[in-house]
C-alpha positions as CSV (number, residue, x, y, z in Angstrom):
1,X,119.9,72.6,86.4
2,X,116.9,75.2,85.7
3,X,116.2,78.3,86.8
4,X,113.1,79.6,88.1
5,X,113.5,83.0,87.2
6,X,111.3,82.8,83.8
7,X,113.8,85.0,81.5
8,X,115.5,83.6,78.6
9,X,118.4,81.3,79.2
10,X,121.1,83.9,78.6
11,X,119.8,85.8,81.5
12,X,119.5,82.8,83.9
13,X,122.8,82.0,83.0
14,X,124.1,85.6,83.7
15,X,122.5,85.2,87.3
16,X,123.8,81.7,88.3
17,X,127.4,82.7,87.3
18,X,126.5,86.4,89.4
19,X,125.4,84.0,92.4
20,X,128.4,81.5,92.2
21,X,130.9,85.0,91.6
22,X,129.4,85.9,95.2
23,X,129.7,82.8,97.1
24,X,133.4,82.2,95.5
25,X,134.4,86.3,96.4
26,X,133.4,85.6,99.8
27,X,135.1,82.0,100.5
28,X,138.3,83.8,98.8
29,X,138.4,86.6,100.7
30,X,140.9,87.4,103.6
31,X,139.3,86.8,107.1
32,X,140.5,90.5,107.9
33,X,139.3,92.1,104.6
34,X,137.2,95.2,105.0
35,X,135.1,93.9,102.0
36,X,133.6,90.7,104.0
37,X,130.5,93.0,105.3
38,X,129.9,94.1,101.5
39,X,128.9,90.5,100.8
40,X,126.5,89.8,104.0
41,X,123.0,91.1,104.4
42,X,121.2,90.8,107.8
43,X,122.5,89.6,111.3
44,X,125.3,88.5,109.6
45,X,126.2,91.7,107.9
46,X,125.8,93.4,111.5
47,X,128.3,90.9,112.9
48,X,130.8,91.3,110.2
49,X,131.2,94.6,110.7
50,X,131.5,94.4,114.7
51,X,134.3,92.0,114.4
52,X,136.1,94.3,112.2
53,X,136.1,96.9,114.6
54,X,137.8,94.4,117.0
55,X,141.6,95.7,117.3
56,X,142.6,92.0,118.1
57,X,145.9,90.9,119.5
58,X,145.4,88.0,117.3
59,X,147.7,88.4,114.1
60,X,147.0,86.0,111.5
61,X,150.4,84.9,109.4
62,X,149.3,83.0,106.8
63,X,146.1,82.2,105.9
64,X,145.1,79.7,102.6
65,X,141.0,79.2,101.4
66,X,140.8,76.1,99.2
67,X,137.4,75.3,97.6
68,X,136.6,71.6,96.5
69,X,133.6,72.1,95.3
70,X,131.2,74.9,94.5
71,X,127.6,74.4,93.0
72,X,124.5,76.7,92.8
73,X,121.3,74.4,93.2
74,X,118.6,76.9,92.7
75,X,117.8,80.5,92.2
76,X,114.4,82.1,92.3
77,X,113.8,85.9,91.8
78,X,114.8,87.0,95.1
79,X,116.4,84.2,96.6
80,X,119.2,81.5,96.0
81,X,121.1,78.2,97.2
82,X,124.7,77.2,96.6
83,X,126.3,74.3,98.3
84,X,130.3,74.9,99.1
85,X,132.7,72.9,100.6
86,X,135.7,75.0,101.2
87,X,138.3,75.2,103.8
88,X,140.4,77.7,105.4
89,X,143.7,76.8,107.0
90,X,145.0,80.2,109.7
91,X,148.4,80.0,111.3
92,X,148.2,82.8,114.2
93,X,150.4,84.5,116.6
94,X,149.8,86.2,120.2
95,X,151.9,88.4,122.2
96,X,150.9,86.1,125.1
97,X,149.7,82.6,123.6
98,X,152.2,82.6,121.1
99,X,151.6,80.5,117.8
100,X,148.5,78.9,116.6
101,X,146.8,76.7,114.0
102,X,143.4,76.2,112.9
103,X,141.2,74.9,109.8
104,X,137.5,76.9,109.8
105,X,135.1,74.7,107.7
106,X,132.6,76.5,105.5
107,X,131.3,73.1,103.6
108,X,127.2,73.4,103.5
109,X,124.7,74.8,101.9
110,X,125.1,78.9,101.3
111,X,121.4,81.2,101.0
112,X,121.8,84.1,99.3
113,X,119.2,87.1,99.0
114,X,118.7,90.0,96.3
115,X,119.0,93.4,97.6
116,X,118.5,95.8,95.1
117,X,120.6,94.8,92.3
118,X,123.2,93.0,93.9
119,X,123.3,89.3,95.9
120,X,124.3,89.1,99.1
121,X,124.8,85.9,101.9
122,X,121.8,85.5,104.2
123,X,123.5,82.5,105.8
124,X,126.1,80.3,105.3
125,X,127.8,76.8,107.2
126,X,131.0,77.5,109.6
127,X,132.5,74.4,111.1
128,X,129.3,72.5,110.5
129,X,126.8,75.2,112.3
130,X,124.3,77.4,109.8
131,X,125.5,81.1,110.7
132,X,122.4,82.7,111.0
133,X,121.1,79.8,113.6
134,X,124.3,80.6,116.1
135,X,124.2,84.7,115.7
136,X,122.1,86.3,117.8
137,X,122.0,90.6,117.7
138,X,121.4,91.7,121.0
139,X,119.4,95.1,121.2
140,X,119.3,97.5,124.0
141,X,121.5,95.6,126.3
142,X,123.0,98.2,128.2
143,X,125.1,98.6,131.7
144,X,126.7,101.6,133.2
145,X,128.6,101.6,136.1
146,X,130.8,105.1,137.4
147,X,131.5,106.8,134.0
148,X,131.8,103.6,131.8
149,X,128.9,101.9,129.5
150,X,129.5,98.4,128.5
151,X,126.4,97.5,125.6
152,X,126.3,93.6,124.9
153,X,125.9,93.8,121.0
154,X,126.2,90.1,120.0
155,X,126.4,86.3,120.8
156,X,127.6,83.7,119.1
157,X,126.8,79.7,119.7
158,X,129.7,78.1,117.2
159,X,130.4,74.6,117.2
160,X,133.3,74.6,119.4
161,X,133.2,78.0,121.1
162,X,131.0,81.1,122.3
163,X,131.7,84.7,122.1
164,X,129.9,87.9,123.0
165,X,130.6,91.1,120.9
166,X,130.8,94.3,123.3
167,X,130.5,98.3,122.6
168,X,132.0,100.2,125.5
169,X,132.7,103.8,126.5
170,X,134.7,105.3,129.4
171,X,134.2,108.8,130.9
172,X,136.0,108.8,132.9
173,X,139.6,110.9,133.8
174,X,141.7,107.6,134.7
175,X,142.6,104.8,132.0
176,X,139.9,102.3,132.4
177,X,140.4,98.4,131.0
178,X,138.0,95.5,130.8
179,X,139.9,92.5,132.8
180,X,137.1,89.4,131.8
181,X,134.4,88.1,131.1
182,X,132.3,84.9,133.1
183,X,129.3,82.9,131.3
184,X,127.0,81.0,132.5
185,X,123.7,79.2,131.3
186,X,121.6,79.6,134.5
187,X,121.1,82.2,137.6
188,X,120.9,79.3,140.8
189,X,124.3,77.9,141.0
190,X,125.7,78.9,138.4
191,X,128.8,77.0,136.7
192,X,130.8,80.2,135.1
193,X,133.3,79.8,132.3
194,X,135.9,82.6,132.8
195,X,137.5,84.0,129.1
196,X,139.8,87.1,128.3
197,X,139.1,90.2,126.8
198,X,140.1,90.4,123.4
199,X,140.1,94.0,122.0
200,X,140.9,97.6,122.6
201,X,143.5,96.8,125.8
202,X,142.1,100.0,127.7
203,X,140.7,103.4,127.1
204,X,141.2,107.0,127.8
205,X,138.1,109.6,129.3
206,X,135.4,109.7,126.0
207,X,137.4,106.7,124.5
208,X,135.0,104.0,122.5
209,X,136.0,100.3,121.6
210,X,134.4,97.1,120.6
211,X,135.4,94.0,122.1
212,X,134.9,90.3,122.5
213,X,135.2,87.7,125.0
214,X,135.7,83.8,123.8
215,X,134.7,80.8,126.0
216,X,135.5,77.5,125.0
217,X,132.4,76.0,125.4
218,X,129.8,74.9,123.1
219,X,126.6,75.5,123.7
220,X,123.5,73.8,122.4
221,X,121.3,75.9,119.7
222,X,118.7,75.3,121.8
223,X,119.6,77.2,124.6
224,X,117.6,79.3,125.6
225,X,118.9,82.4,128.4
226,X,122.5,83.2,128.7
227,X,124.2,85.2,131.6
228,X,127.1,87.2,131.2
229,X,129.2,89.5,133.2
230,X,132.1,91.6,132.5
231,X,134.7,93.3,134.9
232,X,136.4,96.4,134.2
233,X,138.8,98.2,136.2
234,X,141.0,101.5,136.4
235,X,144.3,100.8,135.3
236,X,145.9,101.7,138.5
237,X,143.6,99.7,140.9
238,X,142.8,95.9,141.6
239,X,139.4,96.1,142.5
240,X,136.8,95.6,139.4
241,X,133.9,96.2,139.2
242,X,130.5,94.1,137.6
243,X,128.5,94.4,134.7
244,X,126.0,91.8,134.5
245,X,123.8,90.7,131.4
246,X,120.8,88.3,131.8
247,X,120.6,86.9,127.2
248,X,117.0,85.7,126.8
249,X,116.8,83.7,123.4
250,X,114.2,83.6,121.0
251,X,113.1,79.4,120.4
252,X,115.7,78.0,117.5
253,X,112.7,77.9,115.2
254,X,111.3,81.4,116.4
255,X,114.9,82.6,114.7
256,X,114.8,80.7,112.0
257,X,111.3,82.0,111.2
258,X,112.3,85.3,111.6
259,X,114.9,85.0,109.1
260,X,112.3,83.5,106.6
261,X,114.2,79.9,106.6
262,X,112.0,77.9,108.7
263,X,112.1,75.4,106.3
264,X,115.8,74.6,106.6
């Protein structure tokens, strides 16, 4: 394999072993290490960091990253490709679920970008899905209802399950909790899924948290508007009440463009 950097072979050499270090730090890493964001750029970057703002009641247990293969195919001056086939195998445990096991799948090609001095992951494969293509930011997506501000920050169309990622803030005197979340992928008649809040359990008056919500349902890449809503209480009260989100999405390839890999 050649390089098409156009430096000497010693320096094309230094970079592909700088781009495979990158790749290989990341597939190594702990799924709850606070370094993950340092080796994302973009979207992705953004989503990293929500999720490790999440105070999940998830624990993981054990947790075991194999890599079969790992191979960088090219590198240009300000962009690269790897292909990884990796695995991670998670044992969990839930105060309420109890145990769980599950294999994430990060075999497929890896794009990596130069910022500055350093390489970073534009995009990369989980469970057979390209990461950028199924993360979607969501800006100024805001609802308040009576003291409390839920902000829809991120969605996420995996292969076998979708999330949102959620900013909220309580004013007000009383503990307030979110109870759960519904989706649906149209307004008339609307099929909702129903999924619990996973996250900060409840807050005090000028108390902040991220949280997410987790459907099991896959959703094509293609789609194209989401609606979401969200029901938070007071702790003492059985009434909730509604915050609703109407997701338009941006064509697959309007996204992809926008992320410079319409040629994927």
């Amino acid at each position: 394999m050649t390089s098409s950097i156009g430096k000497p072979v010693a320096h094309a050499d230094n970079t592909l072993a700088a781009v495979e270090r990158v790749v290989r730090e990341f597939a190594m890493l702990p799924l709850e290490s606070p370094a993950r964001p340092d080796c994302l750029t973009g979207p992705l970057q953004l989503r990293s960091r929500l999720y490790h703002q999440v105070k999940t009641a998830w624990k993981i247990t054990a947790e075991r990253t194999e890599i079969a293969r790992l191979v960088v195919e090219d590198v240009s001056a300000s962009e690269a490709r790897a292909s990884l086939e990796a695995r991670t195998r998670l044992e969990l445990d839930h105060p309420a679920h109890g145990t769980f096991s599950t294999v994430i799948d990060l075999t497929g090609p890896v794009r990596l970008t130069r910022v500055g001095d350093e390489w970073k992951i534009a995009d990369y494969c989980l469970d057979g899905r390209s990461s950028l293509d199924s993360y979607i930011h969501v800006e100024r997506s805001v609802e308040q209802v009576f003291g409390v501000t839920v902000a829809l920050r991120g969605l996420s169309l995996d292969t076998t399950i979708t999330e949102v990622l959620l900013e909220w803030r309580s004013t007000r005197t009383a503990p307030v909790e979110l109870v759960a979340g519904g989706l649906a992928t149209r307004r008339l008649l609307p099929r909702w899924h129903w999924g619990a809040i996973d996250g900060e359990p409840q807050l005090l008056e000028n108390g902040q948290a991220v949280s997410q919500i987790v459907w099991w349902v896959a959703l094509p890449l293609e789609t194209r508007d989401v609606w979401v809503v969200v029901h938070a209480r007071e702790v003492a009260s059985k009434t909730p009440y509604a915050f609703r989100f109407r997701v338009p999405l941006p064509a697959l390839e309007e996204r992809r463009a926008n992320a410079g890999l319409a040629s994927q």
